[in-house]
DRENLO-597662 format. One record per residue (C-alpha): x, z, y; residue number from 1; chain. Coordinates in pm, whole numbers, plus 50000, padded with zeros to 5 digits. Each point is the difference from the previous one (the first is absolute). Last residue first. Layout:
% DRENLO-597662
      X      Z      Y    i  ch
      X      Z      Y  NUM   A
...
% end
This chain:
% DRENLO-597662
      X      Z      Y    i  ch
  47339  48777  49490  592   A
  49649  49992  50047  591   A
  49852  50163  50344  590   A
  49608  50051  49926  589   A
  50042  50072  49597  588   A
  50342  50127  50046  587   A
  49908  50230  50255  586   A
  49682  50129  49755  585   A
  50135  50201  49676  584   A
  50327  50127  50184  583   A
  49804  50116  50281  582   A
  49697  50134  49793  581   A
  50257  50245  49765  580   A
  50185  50111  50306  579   A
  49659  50084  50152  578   A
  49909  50167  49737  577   A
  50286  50203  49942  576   A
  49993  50081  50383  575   A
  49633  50138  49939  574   A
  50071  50216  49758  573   A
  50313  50150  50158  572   A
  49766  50059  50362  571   A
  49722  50240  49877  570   A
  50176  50229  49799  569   A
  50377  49909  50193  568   A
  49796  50057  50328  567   A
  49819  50331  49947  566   A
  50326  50127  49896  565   A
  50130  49988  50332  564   A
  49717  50259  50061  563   A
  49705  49919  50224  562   A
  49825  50213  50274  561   A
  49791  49652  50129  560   A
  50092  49960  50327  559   A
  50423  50139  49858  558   A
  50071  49678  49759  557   A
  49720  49781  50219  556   A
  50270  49890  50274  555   A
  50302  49971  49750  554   A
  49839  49778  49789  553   A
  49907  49761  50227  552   A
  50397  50035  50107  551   A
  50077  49835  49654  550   A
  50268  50170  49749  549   A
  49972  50316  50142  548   A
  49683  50134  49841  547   A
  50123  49867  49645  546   A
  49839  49826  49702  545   A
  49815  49705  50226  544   A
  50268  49788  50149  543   A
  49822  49640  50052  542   A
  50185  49778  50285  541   A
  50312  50076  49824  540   A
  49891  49829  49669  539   A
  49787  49726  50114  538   A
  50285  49864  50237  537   A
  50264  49992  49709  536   A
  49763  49833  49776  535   A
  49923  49743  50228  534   A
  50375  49956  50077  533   A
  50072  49947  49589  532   A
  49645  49752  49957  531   A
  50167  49781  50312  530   A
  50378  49992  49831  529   A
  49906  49716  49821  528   A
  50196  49933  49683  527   A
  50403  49941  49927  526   A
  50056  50317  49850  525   A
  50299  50049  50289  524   A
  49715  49885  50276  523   A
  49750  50278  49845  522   A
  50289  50247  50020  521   A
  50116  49880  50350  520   A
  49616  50100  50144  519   A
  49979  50303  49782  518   A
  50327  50119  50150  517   A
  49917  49863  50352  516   A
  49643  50171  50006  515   A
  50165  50349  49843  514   A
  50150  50187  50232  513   A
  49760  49926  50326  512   A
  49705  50059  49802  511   A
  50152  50300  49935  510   A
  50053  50089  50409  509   A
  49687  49892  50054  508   A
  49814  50250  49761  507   A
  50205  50250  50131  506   A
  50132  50206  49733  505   A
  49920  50217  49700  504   A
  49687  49801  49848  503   A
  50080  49698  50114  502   A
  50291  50013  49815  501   A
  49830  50018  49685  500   A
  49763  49710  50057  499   A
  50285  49784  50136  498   A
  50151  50072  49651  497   A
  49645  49926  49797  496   A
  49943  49706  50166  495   A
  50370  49838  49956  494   A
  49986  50122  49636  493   A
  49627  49821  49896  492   A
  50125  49731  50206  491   A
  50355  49948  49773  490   A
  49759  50058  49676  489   A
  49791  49718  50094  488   A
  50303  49801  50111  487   A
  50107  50037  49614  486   A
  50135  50215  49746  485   A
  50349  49890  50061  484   A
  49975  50091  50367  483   A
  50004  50349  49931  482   A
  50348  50101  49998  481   A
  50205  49716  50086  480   A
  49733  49839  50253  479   A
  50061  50419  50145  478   A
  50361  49944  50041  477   A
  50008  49647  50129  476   A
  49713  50077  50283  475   A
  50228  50358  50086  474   A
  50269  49781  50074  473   A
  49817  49745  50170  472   A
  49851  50259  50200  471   A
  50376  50126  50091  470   A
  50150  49653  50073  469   A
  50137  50138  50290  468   A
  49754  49741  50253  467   A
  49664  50089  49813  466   A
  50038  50413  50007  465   A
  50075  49929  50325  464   A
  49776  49793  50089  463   A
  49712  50322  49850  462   A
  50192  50255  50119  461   A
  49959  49832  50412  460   A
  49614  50004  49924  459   A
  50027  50391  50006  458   A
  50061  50068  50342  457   A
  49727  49751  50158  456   A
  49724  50133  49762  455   A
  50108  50358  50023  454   A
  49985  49983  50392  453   A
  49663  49861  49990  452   A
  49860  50255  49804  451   A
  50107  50274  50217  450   A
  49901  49795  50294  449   A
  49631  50053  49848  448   A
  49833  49733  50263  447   A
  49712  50186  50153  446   A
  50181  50124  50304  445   A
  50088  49707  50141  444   A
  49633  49870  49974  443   A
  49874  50286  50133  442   A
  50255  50013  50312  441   A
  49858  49621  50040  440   A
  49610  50073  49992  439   A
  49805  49973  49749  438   A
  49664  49769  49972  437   A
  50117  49921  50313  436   A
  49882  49591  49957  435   A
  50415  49913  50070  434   A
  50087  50310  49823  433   A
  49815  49890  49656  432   A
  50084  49643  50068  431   A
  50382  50068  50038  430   A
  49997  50163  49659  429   A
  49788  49696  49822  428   A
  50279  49760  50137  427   A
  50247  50222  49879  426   A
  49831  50010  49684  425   A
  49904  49620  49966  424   A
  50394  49925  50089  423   A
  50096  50180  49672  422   A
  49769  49897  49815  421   A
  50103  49655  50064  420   A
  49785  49769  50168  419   A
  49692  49756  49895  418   A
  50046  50107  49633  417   A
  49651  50064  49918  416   A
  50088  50351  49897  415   A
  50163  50064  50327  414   A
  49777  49865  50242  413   A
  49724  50163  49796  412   A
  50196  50332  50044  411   A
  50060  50016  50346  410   A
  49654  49885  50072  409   A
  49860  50285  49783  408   A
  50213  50249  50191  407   A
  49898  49840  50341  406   A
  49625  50045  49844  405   A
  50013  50326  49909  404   A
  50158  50134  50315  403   A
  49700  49830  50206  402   A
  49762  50133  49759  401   A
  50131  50373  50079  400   A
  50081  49955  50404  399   A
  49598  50210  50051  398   A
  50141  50226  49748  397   A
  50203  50165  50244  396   A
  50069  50352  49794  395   A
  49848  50277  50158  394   A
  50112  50262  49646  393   A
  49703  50126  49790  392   A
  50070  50359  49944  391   A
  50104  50088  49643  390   A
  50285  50206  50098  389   A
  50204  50090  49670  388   A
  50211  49652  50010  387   A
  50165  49954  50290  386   A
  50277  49710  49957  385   A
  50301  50091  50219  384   A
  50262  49756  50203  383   A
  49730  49752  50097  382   A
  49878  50291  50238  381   A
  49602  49902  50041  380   A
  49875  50264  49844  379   A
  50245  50239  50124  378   A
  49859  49912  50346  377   A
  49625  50012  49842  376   A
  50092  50340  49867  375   A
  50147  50151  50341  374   A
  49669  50160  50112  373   A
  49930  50202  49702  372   A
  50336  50196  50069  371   A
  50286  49989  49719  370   A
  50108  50161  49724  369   A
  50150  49796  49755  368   A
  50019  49993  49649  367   A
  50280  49717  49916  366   A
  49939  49760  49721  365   A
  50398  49802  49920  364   A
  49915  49613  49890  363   A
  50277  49874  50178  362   A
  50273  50280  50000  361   A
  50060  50265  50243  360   A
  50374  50189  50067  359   A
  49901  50389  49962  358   A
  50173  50223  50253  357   A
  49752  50065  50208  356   A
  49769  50102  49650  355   A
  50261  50299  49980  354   A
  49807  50145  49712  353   A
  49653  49810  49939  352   A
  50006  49722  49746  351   A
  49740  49922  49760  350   A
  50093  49836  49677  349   A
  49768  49707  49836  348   A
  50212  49700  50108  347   A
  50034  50151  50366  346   A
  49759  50233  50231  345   A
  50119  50130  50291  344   A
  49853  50319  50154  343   A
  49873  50151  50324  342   A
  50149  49721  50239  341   A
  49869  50091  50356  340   A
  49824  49720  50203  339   A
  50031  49875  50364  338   A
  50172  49645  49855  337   A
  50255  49998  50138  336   A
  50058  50374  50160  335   A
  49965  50106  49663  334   A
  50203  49740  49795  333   A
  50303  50060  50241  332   A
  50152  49683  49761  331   A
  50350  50214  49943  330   A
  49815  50308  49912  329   A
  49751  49845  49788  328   A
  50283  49841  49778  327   A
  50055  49622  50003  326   A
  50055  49750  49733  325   A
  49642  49867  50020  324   A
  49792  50055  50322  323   A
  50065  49680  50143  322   A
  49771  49906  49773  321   A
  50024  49691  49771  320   A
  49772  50044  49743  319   A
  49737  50341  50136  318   A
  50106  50423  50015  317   A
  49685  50057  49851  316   A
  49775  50275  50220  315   A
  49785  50266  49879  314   A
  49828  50206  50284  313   A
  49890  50331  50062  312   A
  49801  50022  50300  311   A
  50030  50247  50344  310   A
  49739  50001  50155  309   A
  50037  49869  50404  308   A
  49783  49728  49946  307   A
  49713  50244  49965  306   A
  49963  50298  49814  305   A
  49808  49863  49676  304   A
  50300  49780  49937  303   A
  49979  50130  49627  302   A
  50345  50169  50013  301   A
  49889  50281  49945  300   A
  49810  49920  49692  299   A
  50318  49903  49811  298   A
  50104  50339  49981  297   A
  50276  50204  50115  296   A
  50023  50358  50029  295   A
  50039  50171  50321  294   A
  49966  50360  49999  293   A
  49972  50174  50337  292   A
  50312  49925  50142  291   A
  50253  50192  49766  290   A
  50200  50207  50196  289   A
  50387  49918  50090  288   A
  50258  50243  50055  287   A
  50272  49807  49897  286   A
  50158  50158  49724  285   A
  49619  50037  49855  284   A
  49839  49709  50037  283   A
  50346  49778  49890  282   A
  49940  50197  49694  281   A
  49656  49913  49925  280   A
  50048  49634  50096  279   A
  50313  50029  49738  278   A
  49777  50099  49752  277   A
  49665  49779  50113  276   A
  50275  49689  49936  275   A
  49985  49807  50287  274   A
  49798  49855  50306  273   A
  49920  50116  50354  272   A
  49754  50039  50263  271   A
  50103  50206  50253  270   A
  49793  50176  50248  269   A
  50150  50144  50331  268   A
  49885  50337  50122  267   A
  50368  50121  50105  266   A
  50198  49690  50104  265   A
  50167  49736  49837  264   A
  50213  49803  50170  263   A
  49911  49597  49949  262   A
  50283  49749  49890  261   A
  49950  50014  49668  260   A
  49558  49967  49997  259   A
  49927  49630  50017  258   A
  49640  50025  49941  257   A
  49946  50268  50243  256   A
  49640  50079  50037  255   A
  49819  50165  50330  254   A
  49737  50270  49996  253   A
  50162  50253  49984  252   A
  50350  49946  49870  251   A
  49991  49827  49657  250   A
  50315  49876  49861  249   A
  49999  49734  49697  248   A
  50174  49936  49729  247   A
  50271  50220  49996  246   A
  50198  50020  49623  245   A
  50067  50293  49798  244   A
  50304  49982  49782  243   A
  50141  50288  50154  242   A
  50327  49967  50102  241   A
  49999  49608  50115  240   A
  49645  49961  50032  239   A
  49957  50308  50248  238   A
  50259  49891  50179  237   A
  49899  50251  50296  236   A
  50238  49809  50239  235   A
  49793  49642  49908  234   A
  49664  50215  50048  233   A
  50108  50110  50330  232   A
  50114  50342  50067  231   A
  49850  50245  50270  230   A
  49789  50153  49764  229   A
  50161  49967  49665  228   A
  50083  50388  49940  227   A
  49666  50042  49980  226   A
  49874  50374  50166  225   A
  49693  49828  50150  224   A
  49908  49845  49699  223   A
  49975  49584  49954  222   A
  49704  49884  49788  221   A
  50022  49851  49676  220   A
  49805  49745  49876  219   A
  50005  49866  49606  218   A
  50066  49762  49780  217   A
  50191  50022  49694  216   A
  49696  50068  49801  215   A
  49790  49726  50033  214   A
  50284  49752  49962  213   A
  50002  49922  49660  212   A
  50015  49626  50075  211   A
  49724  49884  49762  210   A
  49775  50322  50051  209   A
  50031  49979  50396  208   A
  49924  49619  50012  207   A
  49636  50081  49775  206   A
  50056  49806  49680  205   A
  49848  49668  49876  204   A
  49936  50069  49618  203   A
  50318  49818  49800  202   A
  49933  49785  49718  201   A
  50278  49933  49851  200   A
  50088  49637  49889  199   A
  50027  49812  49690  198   A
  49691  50086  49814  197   A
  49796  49908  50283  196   A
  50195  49747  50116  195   A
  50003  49776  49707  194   A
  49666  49796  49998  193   A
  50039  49887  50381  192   A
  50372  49973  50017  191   A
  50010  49799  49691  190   A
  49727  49806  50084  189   A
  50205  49970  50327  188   A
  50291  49862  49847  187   A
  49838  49767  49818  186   A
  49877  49795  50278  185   A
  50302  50046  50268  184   A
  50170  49854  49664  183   A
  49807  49720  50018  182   A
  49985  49956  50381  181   A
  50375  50016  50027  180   A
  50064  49735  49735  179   A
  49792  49737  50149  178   A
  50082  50153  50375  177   A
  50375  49954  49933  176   A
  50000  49643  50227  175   A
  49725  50100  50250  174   A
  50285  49999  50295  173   A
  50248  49736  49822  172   A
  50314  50081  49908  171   A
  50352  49902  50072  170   A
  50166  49687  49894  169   A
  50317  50171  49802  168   A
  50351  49914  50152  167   A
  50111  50348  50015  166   A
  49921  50064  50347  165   A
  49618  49889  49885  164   A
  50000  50250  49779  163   A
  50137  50309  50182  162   A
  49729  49908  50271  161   A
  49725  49989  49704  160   A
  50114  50309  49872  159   A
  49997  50162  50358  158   A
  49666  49902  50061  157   A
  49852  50134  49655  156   A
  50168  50291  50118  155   A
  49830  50075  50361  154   A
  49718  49996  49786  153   A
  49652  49822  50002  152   A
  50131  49717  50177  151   A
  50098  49768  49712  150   A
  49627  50068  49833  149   A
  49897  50149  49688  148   A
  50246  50288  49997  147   A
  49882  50224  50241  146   A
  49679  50029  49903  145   A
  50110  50186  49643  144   A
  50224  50196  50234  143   A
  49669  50129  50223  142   A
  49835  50072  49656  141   A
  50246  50195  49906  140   A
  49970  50226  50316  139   A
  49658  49980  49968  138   A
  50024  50130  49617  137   A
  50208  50268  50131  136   A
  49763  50120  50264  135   A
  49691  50022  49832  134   A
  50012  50275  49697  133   A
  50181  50220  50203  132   A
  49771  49946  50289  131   A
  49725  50195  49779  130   A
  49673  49879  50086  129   A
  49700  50243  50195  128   A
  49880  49652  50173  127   A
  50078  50163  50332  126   A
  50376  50118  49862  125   A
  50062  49653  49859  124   A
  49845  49811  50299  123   A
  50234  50195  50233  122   A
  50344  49939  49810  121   A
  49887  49667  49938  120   A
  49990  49938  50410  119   A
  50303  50209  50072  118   A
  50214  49774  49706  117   A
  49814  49641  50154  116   A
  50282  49938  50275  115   A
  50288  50146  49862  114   A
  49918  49805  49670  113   A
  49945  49698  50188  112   A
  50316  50034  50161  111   A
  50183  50048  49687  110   A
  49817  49715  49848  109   A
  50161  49728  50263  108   A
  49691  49779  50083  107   A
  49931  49698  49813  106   A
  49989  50117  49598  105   A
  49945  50371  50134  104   A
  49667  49929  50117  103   A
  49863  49854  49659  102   A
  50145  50297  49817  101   A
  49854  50238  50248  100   A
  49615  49878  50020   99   A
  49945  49923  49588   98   A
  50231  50313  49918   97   A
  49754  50242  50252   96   A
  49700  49808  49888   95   A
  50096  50129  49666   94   A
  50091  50297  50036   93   A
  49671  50086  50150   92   A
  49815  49824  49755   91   A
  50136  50253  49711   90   A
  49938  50319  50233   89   A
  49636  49903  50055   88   A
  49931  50108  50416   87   A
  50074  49692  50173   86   A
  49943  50009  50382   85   A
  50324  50192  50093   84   A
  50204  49711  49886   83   A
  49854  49692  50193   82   A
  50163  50193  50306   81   A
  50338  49856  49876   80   A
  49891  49641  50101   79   A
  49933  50130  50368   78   A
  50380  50166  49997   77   A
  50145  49689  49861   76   A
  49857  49806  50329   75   A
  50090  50320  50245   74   A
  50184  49753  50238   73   A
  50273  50201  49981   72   A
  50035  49953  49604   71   A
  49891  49642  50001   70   A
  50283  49933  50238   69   A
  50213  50235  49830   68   A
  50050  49788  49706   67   A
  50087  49678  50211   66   A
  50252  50196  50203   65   A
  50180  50120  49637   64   A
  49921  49613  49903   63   A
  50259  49901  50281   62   A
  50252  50273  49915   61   A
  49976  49892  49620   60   A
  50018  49585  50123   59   A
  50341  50065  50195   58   A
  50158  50204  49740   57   A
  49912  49733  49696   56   A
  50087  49666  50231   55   A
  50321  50199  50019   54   A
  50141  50038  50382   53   A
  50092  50378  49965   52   A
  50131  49910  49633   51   A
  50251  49774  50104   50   A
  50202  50216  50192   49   A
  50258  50062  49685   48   A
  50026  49662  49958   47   A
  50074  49902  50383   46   A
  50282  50265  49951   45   A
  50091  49846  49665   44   A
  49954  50172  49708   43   A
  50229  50219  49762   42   A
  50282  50092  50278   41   A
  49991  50284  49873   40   A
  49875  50151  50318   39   A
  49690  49757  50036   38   A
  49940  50077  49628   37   A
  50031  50405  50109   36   A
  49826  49902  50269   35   A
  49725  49877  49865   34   A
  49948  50276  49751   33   A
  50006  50251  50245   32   A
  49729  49838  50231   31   A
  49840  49961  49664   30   A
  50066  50436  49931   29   A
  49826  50067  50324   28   A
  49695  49854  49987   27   A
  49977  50135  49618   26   A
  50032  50323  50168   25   A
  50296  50224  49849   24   A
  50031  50230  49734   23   A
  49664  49845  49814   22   A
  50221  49973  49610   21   A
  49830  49675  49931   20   A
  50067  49821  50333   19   A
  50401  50186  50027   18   A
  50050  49917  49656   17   A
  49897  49585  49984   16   A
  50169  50015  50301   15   A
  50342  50132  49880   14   A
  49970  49757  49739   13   A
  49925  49689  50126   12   A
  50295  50066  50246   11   A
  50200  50072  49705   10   A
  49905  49682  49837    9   A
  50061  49800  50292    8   A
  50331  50139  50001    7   A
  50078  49878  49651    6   A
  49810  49609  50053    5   A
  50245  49998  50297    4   A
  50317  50115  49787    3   A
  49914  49737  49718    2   A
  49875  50099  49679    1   A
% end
């Protein structure tokens, strides 16, 4: 093996660890991986830029815009109302697979997830249905969607890019829908006949009971002998020695939401958080009383007081907010976004020492307390998804048709060949800010720059993995070991690798891996590689054993109280046969 092909490898390598192993943000580990090739001297520097300018990158960020056209406009919104009015548990799930699947083949599924999750959420709880027997299979069914059209996922895209840079003729937008609709088909009789076996069935809780919080809250008011008068909360450190953390100060009439900097004085009321133990103890050393005693309940926080109630709120930290990566502390969440954090909530664990210190994830729930008055801001903050407060958001429904039809136009344009897809979207894009149907900030801030990033730091592996003679070297070793039973046998592998990987890593990032390798192996058996990259794109667009293996995933894995386990009972099945329909059906629609 050649030196290039060897360094290659050990980029592959170290990325392949840092995406399964989480240390880093995959953002941040295929700016690394680009200039480590840069560095190496791997790719060219017009190589290694590439990626920003791919037809794939271009197209995702204009289909992002697309997406939250219909999402601003309130046009998903109106479809996800249909919910609430179906009562039978069996026709529910239904409608919700026949309305979500169908959305997520034209607008990105992880929006429409974001989107509809509230509006389920609600239906669920009103039609006296378990969520956890809802939300996966919409997740799945979002994937299943996905899949049957080129724009479904920011993946199928970034196949077909890979392809056409590797001499293949690209894709067609409606060209997987044969296959895609089939096993969209079977998958949700499975989903439909399985799920209640499969999956818990969890009774909606009260917010206090699922974040244990009812007894680590509590008021205490400020003595006259206190050694803390004439200290702020920040000097008191209260957190730092005491575990007991200041949510609130109460002085007469007036609220502090943004307590550090005040001084306390005799008479003031704090409400704070902790361990009743230490709360105990910090009441005594301190000469603090309790305030007659405050427990918390979900009926005080009705709203019954006015705007100025205080509300517990859940909140999803959303795809592509500015939130993930940070701590609290460093984003000033409370004087953001006028609400205290109470609890975080991640992949079935809920987190409350040191919460300021806690760096968020996508898909992180956060309890907040915040007044009634700020829920249609945090509403409306693309950066959270609120998903306890069932209030009917103003959404500008008036702009709704007008979105739908600039997406439809986008997409008939496409399909019909008239222009490129990727000239459609942007196209499409402009129209949406052109009409207002969202305004230019919005549109900026709709495109999941995360996502983005990965795409144009990742397509860089992929030439170079062509230009050492590394894919080729990988081709020759696996037409040696499988490729004597057949292409059949070869697809059956490619799937099921890309399937795997999926699973651990970035979808993107293993589609990334393995589209030149199953490209150069088909070209090295001397059949089409077209079956190979359909396989490829069916396999990381449809990761259904793990909560991490598709962001879908990761919104419903805390809504709906699951386990990880959850997803391998539910998910494993599935995969298996998926794997099983793929290598049945691409041959029959894309022969070797």
């Amino acid at each position: 093996m050649e030196m290039d092909a060897i360094l290659t490898l050990l980029v592959l390598v170290g990325a392949v660890t840092l995406f399964v192993t989480e240390k880093l943000p995959v953002d941040v580990v295929a700016m690394l991986v680009l200039a480590s090739l840069l560095v190496l001297g791997l790719v060219t520097p017009v190589e290694a830029l590439s990626g920003f300018s791919s037809e794939a990158t271009i197209t995702v960020a204009a289909m992002f815009v697309l997406s939250a056209g219909l999402a601003h406009t309130g046009a998903l919104a109106s479809l996800g109302r249909l919910f609430g009015r179906v009562k039978n548990g069996f026709l529910f799930m239904l409608l919700l697979m026949l309305v979500v699947g169908p959305i997520s083949a034209f607008v990105n599924n992880t929006a429409a997830v974001a989107v509809l999750l509230p509006l389920v959420l609600a239906a669920s709880t009103a039609n006296q249905q378990s969520p956890s027997q809802i939300l996966i299979p919409m997740s799945y069914a979002a994937q299943m969607g996905g899949v049957c059209t080129l724009i479904g996922t920011s993946t199928n895209l970034l196949v077909n890019s890979m392809a056409k840079d590797l001499g293949h003729p690209g894709f067609g937008l409606f060209d997987f829908a044969p296959v895609g609709l089939i096993t969209m088909a079977v998958g949700f009789v499975y989903l439909l006949l399985m799920r209640r076996w499969l999956l818990p069935k969890h009774a909606p809780a009260a917010i206090t009971d699922a974040y244990e919080l009812g007894k680590y809250i509590t008021e205490l008011r400020v003595m006259p002998e206190s050694p803390l008068i004439g200290k702020s909360v920040a000097e008191a450190q209260l957190g730092e020695k005491h575990s007991v953390y200041v949510l609130e100060l109460m002085r007469g009439e007036h609220k502090h939401w943004s307590p550090r900097a005040e001084t306390l004085r005799e008479g003031d009321v704090l409400l704070v958080r902790g361990n009743l133990e230490k709360i105990k103890t910090l009441k005594d050393s301190s000469k603090l009383d309790f305030e007659p005693e405050f427990k918390l309940q979900d009926s005080q926080f009705s709203g019954e007081d006015g705007d100025q109630a205080q509300v517990l709120v859940e909140a999803m930290v959303a795809p592509g907010a500015r939130l993930a990566g940070h701590t609290l502390e460093a984003l000033d969440f409370q004087w953001t976004y006028n609400a205290t954090v109470l609890a975080v909530h991640r992949r079935g664990e809920v987190l409350r020492e040191k919460l300021k210190d806690v760096n968020l994830n996508v898909g992180d729930v956060l309890l907040l307390l915040a007044p009634k008055s700020e829920l249609n801001v945090l509403r409306a903050n693309h950066n959270l998804i609120v998903l306890n407060e069932r209030e009917e958001a103003a959404l500008p429904k008036r702009k709704a048709w007008l979105a739908i039809g600039i997406m439809a136009a986008a997409i008939t344009v496409a399909g019909l060949g008239w222009l490129p897809i990727v000239a459609s979207a942007i196209l499409g894009g402009i129209a949406l800010v052109a009409t207002r149907c969202i305004g230019n900030d919005q549109a900026y801030q709709a495109i999941d720059w995360r996502v983005i990033v990965l795409l144009a730091g990742v397509l860089p592996l992929g030439i170079a993995m062509q230009k050492s003679g590394l894919a080729q070297g990988i081709a020759d070793f696996s037409v040696n070991w499988v490729g004597g039973f057949g292409p059949l046998a070869v697809l059956a592998a490619v799937y099921l690798t890309t399937a795997l990987l999926t699973e651990l890593m970035s979808n993107n990032a293993a589609a990334v891996l393995i589209t030149p390798i199953a490209f150069t192996t088909a070209v090295s058996m001397g059949v089409s590689p077209t079956p190979f990259l359909v396989a490829v794109l069916f396999a990381a667009s449809t990761s259904f054993a793990t909560p991490v293996g598709y962001q879908t995933n990761t919104m419903v894995y805390n809504a709906g109280n699951y386990r990880f386990v959850d997803f391998m009972k539910m998910g494993i099945p599935l995969n298996l046969i998926f794997w099983g329909m793929a290598v049945f059906l691409i041959p029959k629609f894309f022969p070797f």
